[in-house]
N, CA, C and O atoms as CSV, one atom per row, in Angstrom:
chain,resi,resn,atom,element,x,y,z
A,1,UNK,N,N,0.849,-1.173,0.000
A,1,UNK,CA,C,0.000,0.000,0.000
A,1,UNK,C,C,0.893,1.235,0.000
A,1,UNK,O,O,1.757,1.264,0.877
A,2,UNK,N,N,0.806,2.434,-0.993
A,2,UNK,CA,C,1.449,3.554,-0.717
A,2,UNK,C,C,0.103,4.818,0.180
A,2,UNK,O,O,-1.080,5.066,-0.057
A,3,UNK,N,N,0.816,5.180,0.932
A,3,UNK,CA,C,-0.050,6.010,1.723
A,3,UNK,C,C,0.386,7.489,1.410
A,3,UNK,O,O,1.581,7.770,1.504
A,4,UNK,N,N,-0.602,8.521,1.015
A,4,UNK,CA,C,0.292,10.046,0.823
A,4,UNK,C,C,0.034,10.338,2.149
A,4,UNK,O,O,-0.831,9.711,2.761
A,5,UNK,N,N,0.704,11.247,2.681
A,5,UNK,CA,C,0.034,12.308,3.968
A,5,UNK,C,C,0.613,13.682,3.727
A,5,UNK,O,O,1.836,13.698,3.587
A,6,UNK,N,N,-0.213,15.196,3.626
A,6,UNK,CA,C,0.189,16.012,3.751
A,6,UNK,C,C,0.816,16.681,5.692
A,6,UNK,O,O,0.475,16.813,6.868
A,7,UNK,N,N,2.181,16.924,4.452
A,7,UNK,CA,C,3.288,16.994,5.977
A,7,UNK,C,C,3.866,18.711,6.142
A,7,UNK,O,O,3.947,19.515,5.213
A,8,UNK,N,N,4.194,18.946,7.479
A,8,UNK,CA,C,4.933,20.405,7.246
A,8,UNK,C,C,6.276,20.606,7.093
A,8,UNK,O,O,6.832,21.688,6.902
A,9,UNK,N,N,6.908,19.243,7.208
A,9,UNK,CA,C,8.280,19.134,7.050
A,9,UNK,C,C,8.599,17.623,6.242
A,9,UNK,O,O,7.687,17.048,5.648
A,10,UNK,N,N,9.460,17.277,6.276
A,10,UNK,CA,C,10.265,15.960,5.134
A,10,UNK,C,C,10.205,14.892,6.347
A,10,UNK,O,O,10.472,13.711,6.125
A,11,UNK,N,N,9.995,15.156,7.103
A,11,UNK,CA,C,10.400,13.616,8.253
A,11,UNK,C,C,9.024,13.244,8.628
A,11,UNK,O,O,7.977,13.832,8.358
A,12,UNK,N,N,9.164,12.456,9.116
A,12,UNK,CA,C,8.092,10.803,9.658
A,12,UNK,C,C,7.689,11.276,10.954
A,12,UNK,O,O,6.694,10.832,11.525
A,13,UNK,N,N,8.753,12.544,11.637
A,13,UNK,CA,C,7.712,12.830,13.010
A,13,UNK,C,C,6.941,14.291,13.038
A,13,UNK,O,O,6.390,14.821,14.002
A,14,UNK,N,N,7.103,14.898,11.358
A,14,UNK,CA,C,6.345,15.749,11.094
A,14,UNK,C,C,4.870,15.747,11.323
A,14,UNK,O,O,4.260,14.754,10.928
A,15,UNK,N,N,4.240,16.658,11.871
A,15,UNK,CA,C,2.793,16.639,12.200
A,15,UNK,C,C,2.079,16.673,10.509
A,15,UNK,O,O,2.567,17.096,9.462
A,16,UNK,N,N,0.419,15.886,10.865
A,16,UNK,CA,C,-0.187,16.215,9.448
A,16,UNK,C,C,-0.383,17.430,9.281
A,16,UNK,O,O,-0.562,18.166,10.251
A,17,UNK,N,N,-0.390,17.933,7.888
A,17,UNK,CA,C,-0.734,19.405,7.597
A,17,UNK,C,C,-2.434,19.500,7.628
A,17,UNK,O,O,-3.263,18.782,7.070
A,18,UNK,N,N,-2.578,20.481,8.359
A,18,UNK,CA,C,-4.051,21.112,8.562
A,18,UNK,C,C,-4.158,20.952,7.041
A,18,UNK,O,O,-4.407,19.793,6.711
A,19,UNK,N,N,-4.037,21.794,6.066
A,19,UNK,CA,C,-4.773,22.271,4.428
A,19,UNK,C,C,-3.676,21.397,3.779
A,19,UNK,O,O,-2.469,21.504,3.562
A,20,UNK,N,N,-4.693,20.440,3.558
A,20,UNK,CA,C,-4.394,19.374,2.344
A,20,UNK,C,C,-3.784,20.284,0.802
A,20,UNK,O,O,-2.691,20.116,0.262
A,21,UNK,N,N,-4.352,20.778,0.582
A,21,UNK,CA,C,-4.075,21.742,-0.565
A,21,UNK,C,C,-2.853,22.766,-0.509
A,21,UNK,O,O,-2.214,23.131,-1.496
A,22,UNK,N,N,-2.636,23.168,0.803
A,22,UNK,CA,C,-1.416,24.327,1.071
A,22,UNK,C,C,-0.504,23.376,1.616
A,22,UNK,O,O,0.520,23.860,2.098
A,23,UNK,N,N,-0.623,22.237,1.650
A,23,UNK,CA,C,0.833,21.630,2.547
A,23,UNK,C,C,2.083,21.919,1.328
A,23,UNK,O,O,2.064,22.143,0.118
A,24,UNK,N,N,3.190,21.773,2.416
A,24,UNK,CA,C,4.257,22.370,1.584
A,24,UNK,C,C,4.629,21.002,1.389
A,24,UNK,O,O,5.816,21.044,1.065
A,25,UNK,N,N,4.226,19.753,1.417
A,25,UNK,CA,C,4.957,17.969,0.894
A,25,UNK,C,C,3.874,17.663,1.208
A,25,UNK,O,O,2.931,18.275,1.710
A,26,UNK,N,N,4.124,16.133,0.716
A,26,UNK,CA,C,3.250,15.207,0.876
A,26,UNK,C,C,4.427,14.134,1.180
A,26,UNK,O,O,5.606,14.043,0.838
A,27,UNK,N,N,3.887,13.658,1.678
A,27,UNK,CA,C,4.653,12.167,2.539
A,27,UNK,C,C,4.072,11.410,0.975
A,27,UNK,O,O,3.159,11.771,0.232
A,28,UNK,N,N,5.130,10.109,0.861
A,28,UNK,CA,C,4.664,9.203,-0.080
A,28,UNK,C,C,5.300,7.976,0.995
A,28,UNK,O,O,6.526,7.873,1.004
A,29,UNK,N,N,4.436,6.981,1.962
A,29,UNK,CA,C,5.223,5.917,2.291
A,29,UNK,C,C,4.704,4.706,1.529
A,29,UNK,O,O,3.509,4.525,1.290
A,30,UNK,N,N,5.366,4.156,1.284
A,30,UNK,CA,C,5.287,2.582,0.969
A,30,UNK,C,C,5.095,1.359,2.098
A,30,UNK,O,O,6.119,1.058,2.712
A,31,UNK,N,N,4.082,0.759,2.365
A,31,UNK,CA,C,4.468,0.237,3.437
A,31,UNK,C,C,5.218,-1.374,2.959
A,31,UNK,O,O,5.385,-2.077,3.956
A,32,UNK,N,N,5.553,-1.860,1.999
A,32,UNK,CA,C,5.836,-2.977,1.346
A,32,UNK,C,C,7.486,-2.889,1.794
A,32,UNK,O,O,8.311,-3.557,2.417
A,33,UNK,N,N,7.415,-1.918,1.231
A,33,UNK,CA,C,9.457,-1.451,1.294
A,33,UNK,C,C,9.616,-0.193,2.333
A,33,UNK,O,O,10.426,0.705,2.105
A,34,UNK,N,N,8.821,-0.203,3.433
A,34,UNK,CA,C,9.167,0.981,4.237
A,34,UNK,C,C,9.929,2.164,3.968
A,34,UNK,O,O,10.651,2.781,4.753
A,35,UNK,N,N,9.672,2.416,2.712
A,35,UNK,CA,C,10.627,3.303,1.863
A,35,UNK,C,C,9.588,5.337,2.257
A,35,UNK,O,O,8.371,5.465,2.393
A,36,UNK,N,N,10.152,5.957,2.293
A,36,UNK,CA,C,9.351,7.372,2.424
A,36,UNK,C,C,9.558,8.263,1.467
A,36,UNK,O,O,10.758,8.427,1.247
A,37,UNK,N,N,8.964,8.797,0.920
A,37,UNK,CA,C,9.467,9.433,-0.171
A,37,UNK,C,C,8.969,11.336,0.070
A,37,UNK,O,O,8.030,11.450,0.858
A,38,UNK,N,N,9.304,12.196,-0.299
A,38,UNK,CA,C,8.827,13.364,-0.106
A,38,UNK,C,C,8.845,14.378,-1.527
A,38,UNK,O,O,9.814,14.897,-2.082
A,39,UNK,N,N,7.067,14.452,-1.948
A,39,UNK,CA,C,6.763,15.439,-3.218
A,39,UNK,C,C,6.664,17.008,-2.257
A,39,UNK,O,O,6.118,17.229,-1.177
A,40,UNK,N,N,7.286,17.734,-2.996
A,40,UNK,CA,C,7.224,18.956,-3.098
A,40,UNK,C,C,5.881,19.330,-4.021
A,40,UNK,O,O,5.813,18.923,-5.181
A,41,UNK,N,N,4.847,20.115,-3.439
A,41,UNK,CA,C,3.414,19.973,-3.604
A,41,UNK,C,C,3.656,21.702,-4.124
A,41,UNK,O,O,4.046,22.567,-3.339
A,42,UNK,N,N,3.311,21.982,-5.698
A,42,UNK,CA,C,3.388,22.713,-6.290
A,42,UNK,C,C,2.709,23.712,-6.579
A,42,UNK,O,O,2.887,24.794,-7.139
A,43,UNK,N,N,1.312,22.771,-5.754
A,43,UNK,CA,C,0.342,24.232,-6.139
A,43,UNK,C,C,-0.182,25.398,-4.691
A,43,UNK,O,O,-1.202,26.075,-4.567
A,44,UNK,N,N,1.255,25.194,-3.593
A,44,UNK,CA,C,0.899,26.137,-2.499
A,44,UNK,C,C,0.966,27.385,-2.906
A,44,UNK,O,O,0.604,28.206,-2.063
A,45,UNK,N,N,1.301,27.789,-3.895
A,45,UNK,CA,C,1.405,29.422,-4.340
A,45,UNK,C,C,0.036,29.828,-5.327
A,45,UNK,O,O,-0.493,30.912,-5.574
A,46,UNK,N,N,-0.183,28.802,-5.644
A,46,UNK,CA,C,-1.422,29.095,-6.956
A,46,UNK,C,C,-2.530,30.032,-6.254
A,46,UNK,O,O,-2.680,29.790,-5.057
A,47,UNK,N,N,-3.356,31.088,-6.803
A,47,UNK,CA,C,-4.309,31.534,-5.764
A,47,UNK,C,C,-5.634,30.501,-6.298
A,47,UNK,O,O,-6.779,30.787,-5.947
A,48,UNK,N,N,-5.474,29.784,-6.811
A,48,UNK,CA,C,-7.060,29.089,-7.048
A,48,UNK,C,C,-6.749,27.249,-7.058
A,48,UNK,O,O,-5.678,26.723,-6.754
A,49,UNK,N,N,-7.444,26.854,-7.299
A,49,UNK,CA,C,-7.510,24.805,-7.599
A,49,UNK,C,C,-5.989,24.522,-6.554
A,49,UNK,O,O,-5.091,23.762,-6.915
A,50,UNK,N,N,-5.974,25.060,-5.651
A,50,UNK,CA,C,-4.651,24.334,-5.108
A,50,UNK,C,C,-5.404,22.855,-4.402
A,50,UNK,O,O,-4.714,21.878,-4.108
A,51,UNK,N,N,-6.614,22.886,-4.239
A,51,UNK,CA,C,-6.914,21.607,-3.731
A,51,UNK,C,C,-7.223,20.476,-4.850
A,51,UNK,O,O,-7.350,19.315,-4.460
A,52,UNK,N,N,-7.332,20.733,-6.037
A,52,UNK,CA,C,-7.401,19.900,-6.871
A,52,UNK,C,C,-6.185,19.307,-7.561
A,52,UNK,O,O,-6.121,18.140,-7.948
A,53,UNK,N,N,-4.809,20.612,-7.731
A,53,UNK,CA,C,-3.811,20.425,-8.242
A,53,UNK,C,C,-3.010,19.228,-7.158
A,53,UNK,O,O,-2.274,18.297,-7.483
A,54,UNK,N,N,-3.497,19.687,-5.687
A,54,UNK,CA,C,-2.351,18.567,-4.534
A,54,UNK,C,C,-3.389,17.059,-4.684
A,54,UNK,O,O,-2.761,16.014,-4.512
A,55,UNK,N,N,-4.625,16.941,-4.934
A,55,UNK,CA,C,-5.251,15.868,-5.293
A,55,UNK,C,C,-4.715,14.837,-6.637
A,55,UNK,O,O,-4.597,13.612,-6.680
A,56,UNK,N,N,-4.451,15.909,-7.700
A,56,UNK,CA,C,-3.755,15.303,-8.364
A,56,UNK,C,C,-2.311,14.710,-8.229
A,56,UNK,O,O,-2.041,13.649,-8.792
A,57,UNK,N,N,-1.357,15.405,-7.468
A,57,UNK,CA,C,-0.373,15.168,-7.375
A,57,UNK,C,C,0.021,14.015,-6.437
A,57,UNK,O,O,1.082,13.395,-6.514
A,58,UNK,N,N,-0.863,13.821,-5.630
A,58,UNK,CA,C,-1.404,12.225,-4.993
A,58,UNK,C,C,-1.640,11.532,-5.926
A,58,UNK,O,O,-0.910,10.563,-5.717
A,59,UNK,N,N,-2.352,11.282,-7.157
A,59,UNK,CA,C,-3.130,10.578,-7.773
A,59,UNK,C,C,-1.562,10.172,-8.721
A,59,UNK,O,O,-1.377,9.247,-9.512
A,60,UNK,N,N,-0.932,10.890,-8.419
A,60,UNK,CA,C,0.195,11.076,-9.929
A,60,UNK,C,C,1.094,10.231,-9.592
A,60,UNK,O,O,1.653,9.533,-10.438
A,61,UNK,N,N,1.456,10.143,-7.910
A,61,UNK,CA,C,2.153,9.329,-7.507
A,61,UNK,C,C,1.867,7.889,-6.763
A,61,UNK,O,O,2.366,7.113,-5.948
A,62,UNK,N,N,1.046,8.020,-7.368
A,62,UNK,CA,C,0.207,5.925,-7.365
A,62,UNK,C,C,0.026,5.620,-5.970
A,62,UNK,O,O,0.019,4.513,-5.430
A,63,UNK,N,N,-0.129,6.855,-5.427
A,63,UNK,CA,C,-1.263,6.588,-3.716
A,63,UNK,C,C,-2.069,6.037,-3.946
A,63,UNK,O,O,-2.654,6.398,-4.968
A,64,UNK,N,N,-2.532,5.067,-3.346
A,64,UNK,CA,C,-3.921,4.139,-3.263
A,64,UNK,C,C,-4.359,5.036,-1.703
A,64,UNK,O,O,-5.578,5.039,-1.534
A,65,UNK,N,N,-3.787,5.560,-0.904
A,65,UNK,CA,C,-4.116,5.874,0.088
A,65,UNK,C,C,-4.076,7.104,0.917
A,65,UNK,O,O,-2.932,7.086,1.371
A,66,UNK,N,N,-4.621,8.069,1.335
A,66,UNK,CA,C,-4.740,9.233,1.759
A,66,UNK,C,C,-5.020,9.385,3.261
A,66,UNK,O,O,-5.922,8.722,3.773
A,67,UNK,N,N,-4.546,9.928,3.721
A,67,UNK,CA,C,-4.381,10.240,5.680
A,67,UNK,C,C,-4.546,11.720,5.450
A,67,UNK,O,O,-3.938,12.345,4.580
A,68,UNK,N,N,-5.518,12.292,6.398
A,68,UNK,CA,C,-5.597,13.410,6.355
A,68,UNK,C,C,-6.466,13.991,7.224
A,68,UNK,O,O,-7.229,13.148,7.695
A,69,UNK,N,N,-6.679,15.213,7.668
A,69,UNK,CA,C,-7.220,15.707,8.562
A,69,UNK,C,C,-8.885,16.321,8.236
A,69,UNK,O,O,-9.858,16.217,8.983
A,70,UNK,N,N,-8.823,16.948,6.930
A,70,UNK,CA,C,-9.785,17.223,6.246
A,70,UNK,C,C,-9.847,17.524,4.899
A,70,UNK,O,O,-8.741,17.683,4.383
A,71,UNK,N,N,-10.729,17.639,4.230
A,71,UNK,CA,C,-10.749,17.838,2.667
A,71,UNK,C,C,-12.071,18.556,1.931
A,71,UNK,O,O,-13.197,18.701,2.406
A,72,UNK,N,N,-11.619,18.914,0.756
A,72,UNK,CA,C,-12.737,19.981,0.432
A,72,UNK,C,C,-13.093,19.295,-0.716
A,72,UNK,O,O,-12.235,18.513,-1.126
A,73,UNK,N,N,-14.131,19.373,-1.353
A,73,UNK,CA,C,-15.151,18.617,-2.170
A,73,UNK,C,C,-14.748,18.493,-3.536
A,73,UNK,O,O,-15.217,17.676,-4.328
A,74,UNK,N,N,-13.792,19.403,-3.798
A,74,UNK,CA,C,-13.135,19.540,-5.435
A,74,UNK,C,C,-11.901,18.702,-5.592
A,74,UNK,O,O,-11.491,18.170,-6.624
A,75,UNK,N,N,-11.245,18.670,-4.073
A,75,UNK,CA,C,-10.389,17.647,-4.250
A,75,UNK,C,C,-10.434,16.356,-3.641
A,75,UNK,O,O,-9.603,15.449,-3.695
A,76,UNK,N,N,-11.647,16.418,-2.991
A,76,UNK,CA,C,-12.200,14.949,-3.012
A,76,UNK,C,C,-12.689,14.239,-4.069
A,76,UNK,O,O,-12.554,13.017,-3.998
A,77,UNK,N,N,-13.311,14.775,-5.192
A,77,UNK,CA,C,-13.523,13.949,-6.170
A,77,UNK,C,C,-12.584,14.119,-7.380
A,77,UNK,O,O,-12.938,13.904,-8.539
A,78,UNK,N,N,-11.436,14.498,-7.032
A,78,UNK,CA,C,-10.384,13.954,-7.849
A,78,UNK,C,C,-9.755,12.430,-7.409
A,78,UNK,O,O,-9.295,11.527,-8.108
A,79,UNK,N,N,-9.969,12.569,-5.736
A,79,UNK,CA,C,-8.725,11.600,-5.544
A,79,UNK,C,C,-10.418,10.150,-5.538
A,79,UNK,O,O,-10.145,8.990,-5.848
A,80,UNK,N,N,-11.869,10.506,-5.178
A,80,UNK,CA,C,-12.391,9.428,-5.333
A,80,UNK,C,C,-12.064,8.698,-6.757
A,80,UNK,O,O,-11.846,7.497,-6.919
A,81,UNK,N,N,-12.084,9.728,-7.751
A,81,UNK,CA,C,-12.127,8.812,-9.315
A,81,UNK,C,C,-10.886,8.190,-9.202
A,81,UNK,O,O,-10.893,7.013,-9.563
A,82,UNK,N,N,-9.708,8.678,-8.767
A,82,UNK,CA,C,-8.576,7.383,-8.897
A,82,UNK,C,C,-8.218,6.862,-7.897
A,82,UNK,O,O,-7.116,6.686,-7.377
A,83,UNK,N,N,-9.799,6.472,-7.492
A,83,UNK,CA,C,-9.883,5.241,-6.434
A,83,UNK,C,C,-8.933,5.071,-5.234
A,83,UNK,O,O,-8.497,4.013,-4.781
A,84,UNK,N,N,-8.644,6.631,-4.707
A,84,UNK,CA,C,-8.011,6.406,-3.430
A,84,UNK,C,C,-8.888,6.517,-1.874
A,84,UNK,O,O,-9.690,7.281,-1.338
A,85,UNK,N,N,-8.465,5.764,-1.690
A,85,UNK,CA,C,-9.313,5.534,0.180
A,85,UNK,C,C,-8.609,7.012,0.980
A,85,UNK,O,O,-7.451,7.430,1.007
A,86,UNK,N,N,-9.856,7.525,1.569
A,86,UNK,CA,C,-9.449,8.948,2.298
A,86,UNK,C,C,-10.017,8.383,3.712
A,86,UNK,O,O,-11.122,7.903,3.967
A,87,UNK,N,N,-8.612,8.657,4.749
A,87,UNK,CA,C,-8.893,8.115,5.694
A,87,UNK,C,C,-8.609,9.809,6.634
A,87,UNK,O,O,-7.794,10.674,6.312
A,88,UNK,N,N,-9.659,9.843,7.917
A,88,UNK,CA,C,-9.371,10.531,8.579
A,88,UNK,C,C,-7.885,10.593,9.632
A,88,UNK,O,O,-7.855,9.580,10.330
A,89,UNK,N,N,-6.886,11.370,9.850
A,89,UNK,CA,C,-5.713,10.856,10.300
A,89,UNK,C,C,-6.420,11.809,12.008
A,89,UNK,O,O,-7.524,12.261,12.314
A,90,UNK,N,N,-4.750,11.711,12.887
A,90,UNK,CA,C,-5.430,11.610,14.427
A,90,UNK,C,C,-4.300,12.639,14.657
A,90,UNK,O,O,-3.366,12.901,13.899
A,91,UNK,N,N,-4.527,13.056,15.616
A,91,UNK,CA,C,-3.221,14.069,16.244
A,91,UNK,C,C,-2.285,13.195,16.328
A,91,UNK,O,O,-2.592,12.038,16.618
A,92,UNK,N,N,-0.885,13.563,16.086
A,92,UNK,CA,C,0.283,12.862,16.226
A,92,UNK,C,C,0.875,12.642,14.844
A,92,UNK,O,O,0.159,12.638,13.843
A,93,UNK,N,N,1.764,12.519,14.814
A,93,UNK,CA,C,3.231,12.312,13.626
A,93,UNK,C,C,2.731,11.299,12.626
A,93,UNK,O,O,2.213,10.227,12.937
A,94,UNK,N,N,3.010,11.898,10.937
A,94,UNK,CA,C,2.809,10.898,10.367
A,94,UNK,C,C,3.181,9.717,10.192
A,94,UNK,O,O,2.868,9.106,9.170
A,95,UNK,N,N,3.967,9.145,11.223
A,95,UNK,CA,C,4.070,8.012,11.832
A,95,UNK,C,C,3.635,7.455,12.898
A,95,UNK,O,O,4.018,6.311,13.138
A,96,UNK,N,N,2.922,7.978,13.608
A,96,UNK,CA,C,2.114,7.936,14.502
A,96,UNK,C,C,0.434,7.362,13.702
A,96,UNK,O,O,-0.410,6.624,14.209
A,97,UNK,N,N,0.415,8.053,12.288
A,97,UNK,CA,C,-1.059,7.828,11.265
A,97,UNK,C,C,-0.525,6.461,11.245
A,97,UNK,O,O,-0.881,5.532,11.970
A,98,UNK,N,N,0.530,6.444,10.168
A,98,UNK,CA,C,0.692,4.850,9.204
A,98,UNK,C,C,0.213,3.856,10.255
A,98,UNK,O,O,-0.958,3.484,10.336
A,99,UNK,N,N,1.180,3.460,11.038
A,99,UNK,CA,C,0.893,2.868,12.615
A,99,UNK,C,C,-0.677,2.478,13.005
A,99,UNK,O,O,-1.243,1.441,13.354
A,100,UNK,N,N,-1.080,3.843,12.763
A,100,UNK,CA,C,-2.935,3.651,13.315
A,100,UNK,C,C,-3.815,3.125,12.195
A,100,UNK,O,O,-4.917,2.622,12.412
A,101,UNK,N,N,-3.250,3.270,10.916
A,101,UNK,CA,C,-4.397,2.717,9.980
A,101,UNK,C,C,-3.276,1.408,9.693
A,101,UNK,O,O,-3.766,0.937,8.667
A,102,UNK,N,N,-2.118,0.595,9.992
A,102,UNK,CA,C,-1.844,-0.504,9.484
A,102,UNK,C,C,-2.543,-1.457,10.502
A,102,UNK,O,O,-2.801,-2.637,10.264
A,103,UNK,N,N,-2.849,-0.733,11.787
A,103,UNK,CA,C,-3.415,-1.454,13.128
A,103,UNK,C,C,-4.929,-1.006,12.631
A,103,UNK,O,O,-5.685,-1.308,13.555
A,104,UNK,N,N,-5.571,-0.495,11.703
A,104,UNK,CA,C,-7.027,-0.655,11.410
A,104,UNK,C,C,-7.433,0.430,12.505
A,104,UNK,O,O,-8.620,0.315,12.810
A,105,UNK,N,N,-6.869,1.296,13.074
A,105,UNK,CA,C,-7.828,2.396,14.118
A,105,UNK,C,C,-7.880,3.657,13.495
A,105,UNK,O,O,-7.887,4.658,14.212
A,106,UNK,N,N,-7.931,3.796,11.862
A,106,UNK,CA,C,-8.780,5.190,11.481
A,106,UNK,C,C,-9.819,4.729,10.759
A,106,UNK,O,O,-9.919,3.511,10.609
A,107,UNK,N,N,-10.646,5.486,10.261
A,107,UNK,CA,C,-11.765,5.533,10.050
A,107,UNK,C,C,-12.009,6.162,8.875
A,107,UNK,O,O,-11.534,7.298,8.885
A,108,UNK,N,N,-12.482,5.917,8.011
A,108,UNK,CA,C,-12.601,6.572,6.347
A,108,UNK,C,C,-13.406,7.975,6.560
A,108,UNK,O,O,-14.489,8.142,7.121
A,109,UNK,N,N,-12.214,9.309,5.703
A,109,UNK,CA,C,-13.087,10.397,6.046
A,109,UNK,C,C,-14.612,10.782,5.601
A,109,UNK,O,O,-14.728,10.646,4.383
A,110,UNK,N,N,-15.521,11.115,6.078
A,110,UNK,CA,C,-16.831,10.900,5.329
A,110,UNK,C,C,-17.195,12.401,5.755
A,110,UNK,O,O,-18.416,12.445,5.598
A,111,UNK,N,N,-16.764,13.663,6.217
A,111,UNK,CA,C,-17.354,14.751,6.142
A,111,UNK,C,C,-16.429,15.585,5.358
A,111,UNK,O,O,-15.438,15.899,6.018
A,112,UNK,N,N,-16.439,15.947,4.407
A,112,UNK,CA,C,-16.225,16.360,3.593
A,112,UNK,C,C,-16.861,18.202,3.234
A,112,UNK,O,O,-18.017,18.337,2.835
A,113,UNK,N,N,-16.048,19.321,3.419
A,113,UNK,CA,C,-16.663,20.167,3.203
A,113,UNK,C,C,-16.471,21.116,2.100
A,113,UNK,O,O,-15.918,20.519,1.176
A,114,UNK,N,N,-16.724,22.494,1.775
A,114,UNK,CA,C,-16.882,22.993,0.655
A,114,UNK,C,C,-15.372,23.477,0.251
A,114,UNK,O,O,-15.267,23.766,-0.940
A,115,UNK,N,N,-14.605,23.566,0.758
A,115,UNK,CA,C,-13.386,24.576,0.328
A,115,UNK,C,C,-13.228,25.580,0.739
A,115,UNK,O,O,-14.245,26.270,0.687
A,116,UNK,N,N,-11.987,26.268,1.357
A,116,UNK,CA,C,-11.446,27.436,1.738
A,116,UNK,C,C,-11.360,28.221,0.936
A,116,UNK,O,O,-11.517,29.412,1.205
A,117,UNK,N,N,-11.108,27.827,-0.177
A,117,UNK,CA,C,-10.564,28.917,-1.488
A,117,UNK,C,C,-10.038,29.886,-1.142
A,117,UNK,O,O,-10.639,30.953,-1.020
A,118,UNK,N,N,-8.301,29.659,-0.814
A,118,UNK,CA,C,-7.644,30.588,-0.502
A,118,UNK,C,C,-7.273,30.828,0.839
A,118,UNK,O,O,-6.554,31.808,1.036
A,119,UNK,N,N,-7.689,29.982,2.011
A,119,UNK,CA,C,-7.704,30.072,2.953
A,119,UNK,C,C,-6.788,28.329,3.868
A,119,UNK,O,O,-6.672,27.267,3.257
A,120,UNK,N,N,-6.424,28.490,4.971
A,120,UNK,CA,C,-6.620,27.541,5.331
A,120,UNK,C,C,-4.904,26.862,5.391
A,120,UNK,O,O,-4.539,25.911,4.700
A,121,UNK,N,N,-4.023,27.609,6.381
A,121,UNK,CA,C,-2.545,27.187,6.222
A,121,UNK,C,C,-2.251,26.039,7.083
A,121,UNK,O,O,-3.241,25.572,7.646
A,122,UNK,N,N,-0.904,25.360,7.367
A,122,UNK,CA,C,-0.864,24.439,8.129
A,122,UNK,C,C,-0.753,24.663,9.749
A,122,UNK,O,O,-0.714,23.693,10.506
Protein backbone atom coordinates (compact mmCIF):
# COMPACT_ATOMS: atom_id res chain seq x y z
CA UNK A 1 0.00 0.00 0.00
CA UNK A 2 1.45 3.55 -0.72
CA UNK A 3 -0.05 6.01 1.72
CA UNK A 4 0.29 10.05 0.82
CA UNK A 5 0.03 12.31 3.97
CA UNK A 6 0.19 16.01 3.75
CA UNK A 7 3.29 16.99 5.98
CA UNK A 8 4.93 20.40 7.25
CA UNK A 9 8.28 19.13 7.05
CA UNK A 10 10.27 15.96 5.13
CA UNK A 11 10.40 13.62 8.25
CA UNK A 12 8.09 10.80 9.66
CA UNK A 13 7.71 12.83 13.01
CA UNK A 14 6.34 15.75 11.09
CA UNK A 15 2.79 16.64 12.20
CA UNK A 16 -0.19 16.21 9.45
CA UNK A 17 -0.73 19.40 7.60
CA UNK A 18 -4.05 21.11 8.56
CA UNK A 19 -4.77 22.27 4.43
CA UNK A 20 -4.39 19.37 2.34
CA UNK A 21 -4.07 21.74 -0.56
CA UNK A 22 -1.42 24.33 1.07
CA UNK A 23 0.83 21.63 2.55
CA UNK A 24 4.26 22.37 1.58
CA UNK A 25 4.96 17.97 0.89
CA UNK A 26 3.25 15.21 0.88
CA UNK A 27 4.65 12.17 2.54
CA UNK A 28 4.66 9.20 -0.08
CA UNK A 29 5.22 5.92 2.29
CA UNK A 30 5.29 2.58 0.97
CA UNK A 31 4.47 0.24 3.44
CA UNK A 32 5.84 -2.98 1.35
CA UNK A 33 9.46 -1.45 1.29
CA UNK A 34 9.17 0.98 4.24
CA UNK A 35 10.63 3.30 1.86
CA UNK A 36 9.35 7.37 2.42
CA UNK A 37 9.47 9.43 -0.17
CA UNK A 38 8.83 13.36 -0.11
CA UNK A 39 6.76 15.44 -3.22
CA UNK A 40 7.22 18.96 -3.10
CA UNK A 41 3.41 19.97 -3.60
CA UNK A 42 3.39 22.71 -6.29
CA UNK A 43 0.34 24.23 -6.14
CA UNK A 44 0.90 26.14 -2.50
CA UNK A 45 1.40 29.42 -4.34
CA UNK A 46 -1.42 29.10 -6.96
CA UNK A 47 -4.31 31.53 -5.76
CA UNK A 48 -7.06 29.09 -7.05
CA UNK A 49 -7.51 24.80 -7.60
CA UNK A 50 -4.65 24.33 -5.11
CA UNK A 51 -6.91 21.61 -3.73
CA UNK A 52 -7.40 19.90 -6.87
CA UNK A 53 -3.81 20.42 -8.24
CA UNK A 54 -2.35 18.57 -4.53
CA UNK A 55 -5.25 15.87 -5.29
CA UNK A 56 -3.76 15.30 -8.36
CA UNK A 57 -0.37 15.17 -7.37
CA UNK A 58 -1.40 12.22 -4.99
CA UNK A 59 -3.13 10.58 -7.77
CA UNK A 60 0.20 11.08 -9.93
CA UNK A 61 2.15 9.33 -7.51
CA UNK A 62 0.21 5.93 -7.37
CA UNK A 63 -1.26 6.59 -3.72
CA UNK A 64 -3.92 4.14 -3.26
CA UNK A 65 -4.12 5.87 0.09
CA UNK A 66 -4.74 9.23 1.76
CA UNK A 67 -4.38 10.24 5.68
CA UNK A 68 -5.60 13.41 6.36
CA UNK A 69 -7.22 15.71 8.56
CA UNK A 70 -9.79 17.22 6.25
CA UNK A 71 -10.75 17.84 2.67
CA UNK A 72 -12.74 19.98 0.43
CA UNK A 73 -15.15 18.62 -2.17
CA UNK A 74 -13.14 19.54 -5.44
CA UNK A 75 -10.39 17.65 -4.25
CA UNK A 76 -12.20 14.95 -3.01
CA UNK A 77 -13.52 13.95 -6.17
CA UNK A 78 -10.38 13.95 -7.85
CA UNK A 79 -8.72 11.60 -5.54
CA UNK A 80 -12.39 9.43 -5.33
CA UNK A 81 -12.13 8.81 -9.31
CA UNK A 82 -8.58 7.38 -8.90
CA UNK A 83 -9.88 5.24 -6.43
CA UNK A 84 -8.01 6.41 -3.43
CA UNK A 85 -9.31 5.53 0.18
CA UNK A 86 -9.45 8.95 2.30
CA UNK A 87 -8.89 8.12 5.69
CA UNK A 88 -9.37 10.53 8.58
CA UNK A 89 -5.71 10.86 10.30
CA UNK A 90 -5.43 11.61 14.43
CA UNK A 91 -3.22 14.07 16.24
CA UNK A 92 0.28 12.86 16.23
CA UNK A 93 3.23 12.31 13.63
CA UNK A 94 2.81 10.90 10.37
CA UNK A 95 4.07 8.01 11.83
CA UNK A 96 2.11 7.94 14.50
CA UNK A 97 -1.06 7.83 11.26
CA UNK A 98 0.69 4.85 9.20
CA UNK A 99 0.89 2.87 12.62
CA UNK A 100 -2.94 3.65 13.31
CA UNK A 101 -4.40 2.72 9.98
CA UNK A 102 -1.84 -0.50 9.48
CA UNK A 103 -3.42 -1.45 13.13
CA UNK A 104 -7.03 -0.66 11.41
CA UNK A 105 -7.83 2.40 14.12
CA UNK A 106 -8.78 5.19 11.48
CA UNK A 107 -11.77 5.53 10.05
CA UNK A 108 -12.60 6.57 6.35
CA UNK A 109 -13.09 10.40 6.05
CA UNK A 110 -16.83 10.90 5.33
CA UNK A 111 -17.35 14.75 6.14
CA UNK A 112 -16.23 16.36 3.59
CA UNK A 113 -16.66 20.17 3.20
CA UNK A 114 -16.88 22.99 0.65
CA UNK A 115 -13.39 24.58 0.33
CA UNK A 116 -11.45 27.44 1.74
CA UNK A 117 -10.56 28.92 -1.49
CA UNK A 118 -7.64 30.59 -0.50
CA UNK A 119 -7.70 30.07 2.95
CA UNK A 120 -6.62 27.54 5.33
CA UNK A 121 -2.55 27.19 6.22
CA UNK A 122 -0.86 24.44 8.13
Amino acid sequence: MKIAIPVDEKTLTSGVCASFGRTPYFLIYDTETEESRYINNSGTADTGGAGIKAAQTVADHTADTLLVLRLGENAAKVLKSAEIKIYKSIEGSAKDNIDALIAGKLSLLDEIHAGFHGNGDC
